[in-house]
C-alpha positions in Angstrom: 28.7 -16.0 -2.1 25.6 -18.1 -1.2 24.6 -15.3 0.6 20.5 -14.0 -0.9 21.1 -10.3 -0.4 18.3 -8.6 0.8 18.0 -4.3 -0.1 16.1 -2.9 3.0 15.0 -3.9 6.3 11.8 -2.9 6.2 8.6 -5.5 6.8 8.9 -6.6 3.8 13.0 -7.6 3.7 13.1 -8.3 7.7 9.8 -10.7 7.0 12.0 -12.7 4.1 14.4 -12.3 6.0 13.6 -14.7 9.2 11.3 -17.1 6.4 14.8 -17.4 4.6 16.5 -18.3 7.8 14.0 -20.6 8.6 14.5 -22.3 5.7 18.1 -23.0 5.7 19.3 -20.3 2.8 21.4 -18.0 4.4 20.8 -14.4 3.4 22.1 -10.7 4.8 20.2 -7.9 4.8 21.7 -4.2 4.1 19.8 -1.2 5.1 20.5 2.3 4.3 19.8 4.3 7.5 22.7 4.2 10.0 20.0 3.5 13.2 16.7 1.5 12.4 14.2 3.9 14.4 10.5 3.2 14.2 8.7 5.3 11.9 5.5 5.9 10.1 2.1 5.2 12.5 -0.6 2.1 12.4 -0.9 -0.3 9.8 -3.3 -3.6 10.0 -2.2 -7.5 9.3 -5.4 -9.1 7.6 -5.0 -12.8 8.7 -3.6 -13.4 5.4 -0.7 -12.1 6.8 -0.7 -13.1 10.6 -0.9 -16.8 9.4 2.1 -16.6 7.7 3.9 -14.5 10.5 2.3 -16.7 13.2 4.4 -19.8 10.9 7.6 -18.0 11.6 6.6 -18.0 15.1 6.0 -14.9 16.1 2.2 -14.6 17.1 2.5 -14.4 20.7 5.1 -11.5 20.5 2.8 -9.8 18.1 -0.6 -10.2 20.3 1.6 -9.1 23.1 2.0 -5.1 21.4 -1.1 -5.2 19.3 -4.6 -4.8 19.3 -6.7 -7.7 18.6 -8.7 -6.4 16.0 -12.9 -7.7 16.3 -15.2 -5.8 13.9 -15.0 -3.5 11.2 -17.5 -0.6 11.1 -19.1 1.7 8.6 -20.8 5.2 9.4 -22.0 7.9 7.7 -20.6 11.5 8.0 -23.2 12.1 10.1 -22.2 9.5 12.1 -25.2 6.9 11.5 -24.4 3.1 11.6 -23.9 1.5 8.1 -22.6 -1.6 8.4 -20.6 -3.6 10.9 -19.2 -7.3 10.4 -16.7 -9.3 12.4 -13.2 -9.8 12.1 -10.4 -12.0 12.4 -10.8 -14.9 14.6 -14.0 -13.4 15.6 -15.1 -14.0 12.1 -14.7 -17.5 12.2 -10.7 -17.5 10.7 -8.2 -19.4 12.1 -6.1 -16.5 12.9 -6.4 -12.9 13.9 -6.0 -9.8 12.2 -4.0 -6.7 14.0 -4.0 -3.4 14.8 -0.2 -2.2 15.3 1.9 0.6 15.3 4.5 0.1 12.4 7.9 0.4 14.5 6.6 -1.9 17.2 5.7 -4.5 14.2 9.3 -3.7 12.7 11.0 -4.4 16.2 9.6 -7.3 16.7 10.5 -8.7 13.1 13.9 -7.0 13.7 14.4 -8.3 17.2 13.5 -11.9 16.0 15.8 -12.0 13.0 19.0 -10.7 14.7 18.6 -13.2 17.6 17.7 -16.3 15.2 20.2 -15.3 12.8 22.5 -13.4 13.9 23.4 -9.4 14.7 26.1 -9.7 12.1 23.1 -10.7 9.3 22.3 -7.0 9.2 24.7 -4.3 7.9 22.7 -0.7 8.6 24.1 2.6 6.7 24.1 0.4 3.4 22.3 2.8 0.8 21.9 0.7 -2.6 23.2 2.8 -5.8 23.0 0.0 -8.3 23.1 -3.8 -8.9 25.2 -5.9 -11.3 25.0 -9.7 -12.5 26.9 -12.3 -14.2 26.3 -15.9 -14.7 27.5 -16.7 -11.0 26.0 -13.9 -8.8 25.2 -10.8 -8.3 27.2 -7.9 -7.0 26.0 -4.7 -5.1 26.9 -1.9 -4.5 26.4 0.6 -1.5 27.3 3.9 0.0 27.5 4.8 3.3 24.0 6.2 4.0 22.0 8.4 1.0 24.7 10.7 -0.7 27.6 9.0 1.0 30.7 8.7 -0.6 32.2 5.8 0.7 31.7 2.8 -1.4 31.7 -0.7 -0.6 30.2 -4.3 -2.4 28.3 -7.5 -1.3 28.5 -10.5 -3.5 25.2 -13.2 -3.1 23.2 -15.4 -5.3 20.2 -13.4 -5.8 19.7 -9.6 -5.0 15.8 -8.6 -3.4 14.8 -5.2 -3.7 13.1 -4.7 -0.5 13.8 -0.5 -1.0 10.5 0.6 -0.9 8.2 3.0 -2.7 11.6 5.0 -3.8 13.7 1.7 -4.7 17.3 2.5 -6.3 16.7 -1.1 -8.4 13.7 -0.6 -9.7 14.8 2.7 -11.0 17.9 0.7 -12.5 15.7 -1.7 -14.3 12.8 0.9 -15.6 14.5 4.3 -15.6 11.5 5.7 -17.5 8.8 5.0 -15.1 6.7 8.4 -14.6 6.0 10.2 -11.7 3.4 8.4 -8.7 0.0 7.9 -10.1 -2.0 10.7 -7.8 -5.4 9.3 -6.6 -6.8 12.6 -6.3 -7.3 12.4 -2.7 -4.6 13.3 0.1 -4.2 12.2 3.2 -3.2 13.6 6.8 -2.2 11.1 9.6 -2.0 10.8 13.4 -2.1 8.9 16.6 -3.9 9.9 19.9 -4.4 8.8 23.0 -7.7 8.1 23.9 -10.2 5.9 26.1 -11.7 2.9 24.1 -13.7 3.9 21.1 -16.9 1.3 20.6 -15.4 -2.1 21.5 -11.7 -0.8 21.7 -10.7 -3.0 19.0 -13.0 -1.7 16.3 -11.7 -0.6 12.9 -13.8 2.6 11.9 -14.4 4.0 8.6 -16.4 7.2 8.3 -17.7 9.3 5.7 -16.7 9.9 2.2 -14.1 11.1 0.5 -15.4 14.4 -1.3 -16.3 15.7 2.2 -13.6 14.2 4.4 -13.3 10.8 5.6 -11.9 8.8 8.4 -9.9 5.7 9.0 -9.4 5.2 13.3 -8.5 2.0 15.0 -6.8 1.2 18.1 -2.7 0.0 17.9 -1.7 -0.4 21.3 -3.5 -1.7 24.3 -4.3 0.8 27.2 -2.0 1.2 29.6 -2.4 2.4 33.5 -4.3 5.5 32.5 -6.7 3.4 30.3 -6.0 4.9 27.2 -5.1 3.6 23.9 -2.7 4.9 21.1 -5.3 5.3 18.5 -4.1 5.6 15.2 -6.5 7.9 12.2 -6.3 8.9 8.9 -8.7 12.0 7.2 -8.8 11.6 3.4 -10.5 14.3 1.3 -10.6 14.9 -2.5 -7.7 17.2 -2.7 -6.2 18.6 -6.7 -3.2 19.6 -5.0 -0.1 17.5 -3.0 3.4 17.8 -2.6 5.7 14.7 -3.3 5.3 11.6 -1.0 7.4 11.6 2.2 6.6 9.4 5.0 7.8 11.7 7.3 6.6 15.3 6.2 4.8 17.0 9.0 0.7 18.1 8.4 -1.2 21.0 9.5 -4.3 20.4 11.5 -5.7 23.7 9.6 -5.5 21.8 6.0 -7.8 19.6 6.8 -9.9 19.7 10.1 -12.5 21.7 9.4 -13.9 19.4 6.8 -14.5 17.2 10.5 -15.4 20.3 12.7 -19.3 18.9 13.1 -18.4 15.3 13.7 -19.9 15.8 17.3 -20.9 12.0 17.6 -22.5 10.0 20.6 -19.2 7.0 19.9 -16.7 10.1 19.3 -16.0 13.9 19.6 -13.7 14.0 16.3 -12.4 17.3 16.4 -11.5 17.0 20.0 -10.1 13.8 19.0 -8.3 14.8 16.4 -6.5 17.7 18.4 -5.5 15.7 20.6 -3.0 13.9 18.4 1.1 13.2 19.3 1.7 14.5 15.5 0.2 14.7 12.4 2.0 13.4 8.9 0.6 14.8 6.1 0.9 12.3 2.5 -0.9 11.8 -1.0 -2.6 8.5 -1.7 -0.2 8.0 -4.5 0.9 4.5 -6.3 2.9 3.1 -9.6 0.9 1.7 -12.2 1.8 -2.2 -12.4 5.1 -3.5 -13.9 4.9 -5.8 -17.3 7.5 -8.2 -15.1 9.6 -7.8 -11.6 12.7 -10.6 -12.3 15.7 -9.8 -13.8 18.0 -13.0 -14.1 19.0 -13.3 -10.2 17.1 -9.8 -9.5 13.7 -9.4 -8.2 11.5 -6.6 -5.9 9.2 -6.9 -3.1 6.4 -5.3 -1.5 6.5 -1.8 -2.1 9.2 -1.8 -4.2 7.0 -4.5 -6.5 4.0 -3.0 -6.2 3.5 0.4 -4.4 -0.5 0.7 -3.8 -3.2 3.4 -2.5 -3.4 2.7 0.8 -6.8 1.7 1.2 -7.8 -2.1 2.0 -5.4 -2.7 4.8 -2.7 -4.5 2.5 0.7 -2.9 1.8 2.1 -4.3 4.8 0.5 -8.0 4.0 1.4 -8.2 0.6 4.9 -7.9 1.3 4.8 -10.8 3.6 2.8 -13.0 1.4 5.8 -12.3 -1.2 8.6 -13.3 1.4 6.7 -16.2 1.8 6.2 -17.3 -1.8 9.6 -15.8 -2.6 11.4 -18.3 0.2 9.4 -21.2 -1.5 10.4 -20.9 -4.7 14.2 -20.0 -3.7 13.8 -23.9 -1.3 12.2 -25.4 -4.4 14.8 -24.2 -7.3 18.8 -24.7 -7.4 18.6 -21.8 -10.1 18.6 -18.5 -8.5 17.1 -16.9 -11.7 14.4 -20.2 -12.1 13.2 -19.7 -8.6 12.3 -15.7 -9.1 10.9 -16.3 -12.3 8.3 -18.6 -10.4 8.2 -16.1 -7.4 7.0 -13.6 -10.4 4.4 -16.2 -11.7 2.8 -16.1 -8.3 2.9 -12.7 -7.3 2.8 -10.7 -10.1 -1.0 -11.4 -11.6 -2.1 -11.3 -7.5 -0.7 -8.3 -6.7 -1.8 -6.2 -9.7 -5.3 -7.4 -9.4 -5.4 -5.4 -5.7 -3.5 -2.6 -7.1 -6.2 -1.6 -9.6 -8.9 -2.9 -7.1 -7.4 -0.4 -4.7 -7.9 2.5 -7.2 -11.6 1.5 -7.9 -12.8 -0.9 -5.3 -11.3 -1.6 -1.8 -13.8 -2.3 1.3 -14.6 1.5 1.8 -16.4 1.3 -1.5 -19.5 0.3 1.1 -19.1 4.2 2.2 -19.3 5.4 -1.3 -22.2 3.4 -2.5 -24.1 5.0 0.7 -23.0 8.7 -0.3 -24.1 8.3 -3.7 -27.4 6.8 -2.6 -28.3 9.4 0.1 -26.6 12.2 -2.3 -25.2 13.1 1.1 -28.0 13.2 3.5 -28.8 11.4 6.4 -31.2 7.6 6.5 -34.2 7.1 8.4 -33.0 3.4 7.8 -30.1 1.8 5.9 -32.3 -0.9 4.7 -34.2 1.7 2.8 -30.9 2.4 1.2 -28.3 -0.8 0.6 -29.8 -4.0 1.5 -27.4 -5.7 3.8 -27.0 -8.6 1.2 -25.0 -5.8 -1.4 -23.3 -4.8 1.8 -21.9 -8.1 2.6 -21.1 -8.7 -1.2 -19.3 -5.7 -1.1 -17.2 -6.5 1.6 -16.4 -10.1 0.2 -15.2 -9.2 -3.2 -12.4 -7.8 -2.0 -11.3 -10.4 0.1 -11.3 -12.8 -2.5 -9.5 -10.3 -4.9 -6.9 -9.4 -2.2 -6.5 -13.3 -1.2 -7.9 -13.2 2.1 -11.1 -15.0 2.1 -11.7 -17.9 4.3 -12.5 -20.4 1.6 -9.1 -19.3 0.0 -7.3 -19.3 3.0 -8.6 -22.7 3.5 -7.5 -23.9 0.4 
């Protein structure tokens, strides 16, 4: 009964999770698929989020399957150098940002939370169907994996959403809510294996979106044959998508021959491209901001609080950030209901601000200011274009919208 229950065990539920544990407030977390299995492909943790996870001790085992990232770099779709700028520890923060494959990231947060707290503290083929409350607790109720028909109930003090992008409670508390908010731009997805691409722990961003762009960045180190599992992502202006699914497969034709003449001196892309293990295939979708997230003893997280375009290197990160604020207000109220009500204060404002700066704003806007400069063409010199002042201003404003500046990270 003073149990927190906890709907998902995704990074976001497995990450409040281990900070509940650590805290003293026992908690249980049910998840809806009968096996955990690593899914989805490379995600970065800005050192927003590795100082919070390096708190809950778990740096070393993070360092040990990820790549250290050390610069982010900008080119042109022609392959010319833009703009380049450190990252990380390299940058002068105190600690590191990472490259990682999403399933090695869950494992470890998965591996770490059933040995500190217990196998028992996760209950897998759990789907969520609907929540209820009264003035002692909250009851949930489950069925046995997505259209299962056996029912059961867990009693707690507080029920998290940690459901993701399609989460049954935040259906339950705004039934109305319209379709995803379409960017306009789809996305394709892959890893490859491949020898070191610049420093081997650069994070690349190329081109522009109306003629194809690309996100590629190491996630694991190289092993004997001296190749990396690099993940990418292509992004192009597309009017037409099909509903979001992590796990729907893409076709190389959709989408490669806006890359066919990347032939650069760093990177053959096409080659590179073709090369790839598999190829998902989704549209840079999110939700337009809630007007509040707490319901009495009932509150969401991460995606399930705020789905975002995935541009900025943040979904992931948020998430944490919220288990961490959300276990602080939970150690800091006896009221359930007072202490997500103060989890909502913090989070709510902070989150929407990078939701909407995602839309219009994130740190790729550096490639768009060069397209629109150029109109498209290639520079004898990028001073002549962007002085490296806008480029660094750029670059800063969304770390201080998204929270991760060093002077805020400081304070």
């Amino acid at each position: 009964m003073d149990e927190v229950i906890i709907v998902g065990a995704g990074i976001g539920g497995l990450t409040l999770g281990l900070a509940l544990h650590a805290a003293n407030i026992p908690c249980r977390i049910f998840e809806s698929a009968d096996e955990i299995r690593a899914v989805g492909v490379g995600i970065n943790l800005l050192p927003h989020a590795t100082r919070e996870l390096a708190a809950l001790g778990l740096e070393a085992d993070l360092a040990k399957v990820a790549i250290t990232t050390t610069d982010a770099t900008f080119f042109n779709r022609f392959g010319q150098l833009i703009y380049q700028e450190p990252l990380g520890r390299v940058a002068g923060y105190d600690h590191p940002q990472f490259s990682i494959h999403r399933g090695d990231l869950q494992r470890v947060l998965l591996d770490a939370f059933r040995a500190r707290a217990g196998r028992d503290r996760l209950v897998t083929a759990s789907h969520c169907i609907g929540v209820e409350q009264d003035a002692s607790g909250v009851t949930v109720t489950f069925c046995d994996g997505p259209g299962g028909a056996n029912r059961s109930t867990a009693r707690g003090r507080a029920a998290i959403a940690c459901d993701g992008i399609n989460s049954a409670i935040r259906k339950q508390f705004f039934p109305g809510e319209g379709e995803p908010r379409y960017s306009g731009v789809n996305m394709w997805r892959g890893v490859t294996r491949w020898k070191p691409i610049l420093s081997g722990a650069s994070m690349v961003r190329a081109g522009w979106l109306s003629h194809g762009k690309m996100v590629i960045y190491p996630i694991r180190p190289a092993g004997p044959d001296g190749l990396q599992l690099v993940n990418w992502v292509a992004e192009i202006e597309t009017p037409n998508y099909r509903k979001r699914d992590w796990n729907r497969a893409g076709a190389l034709d959709d989408f490669i021959g806006a890359f066919a003449d990347w032939h650069f001196d760093w990177l053959d892309v096409p080659n590179f491209i073709r090369a790839a293990d598999h190829v998902l295939e989704f549209p840079m979708v999110d939700q337009d901001p809630l007007p509040r997230w707490s319901f009495g003893r009932i509150t969401p997280l991460g995606d399930a609080a705020h789905p975002m375009v995935p541009r900025g290197s943040n979904g992931a990160g948020q998430a944490i950030l919220d288990a961490r604020a959300l276990t602080s207000a939970l150690s800091a109220h006896d009221n359930p209901a007072d202490a997500l009500a103060a989890y909502e204060n913090q989070r709510l404002e902070a989150t929407t601000r990078i939701v909407l700066t995602n839309r219009t704003n994130p740190p790729d806007a550096i490639l768009r200011e060069v397209f629109e400069r150029t109109k498209d063409r290639p520079f004898k010199a990028i001073e002549d274009v962007i002085s490296r002042e806008e480029l660094v201003g750029l670059s800063e404003g969304y770390k201080r919208i998204a929270g991760y500046s060093k002077n805020a990270l400081r304070r």
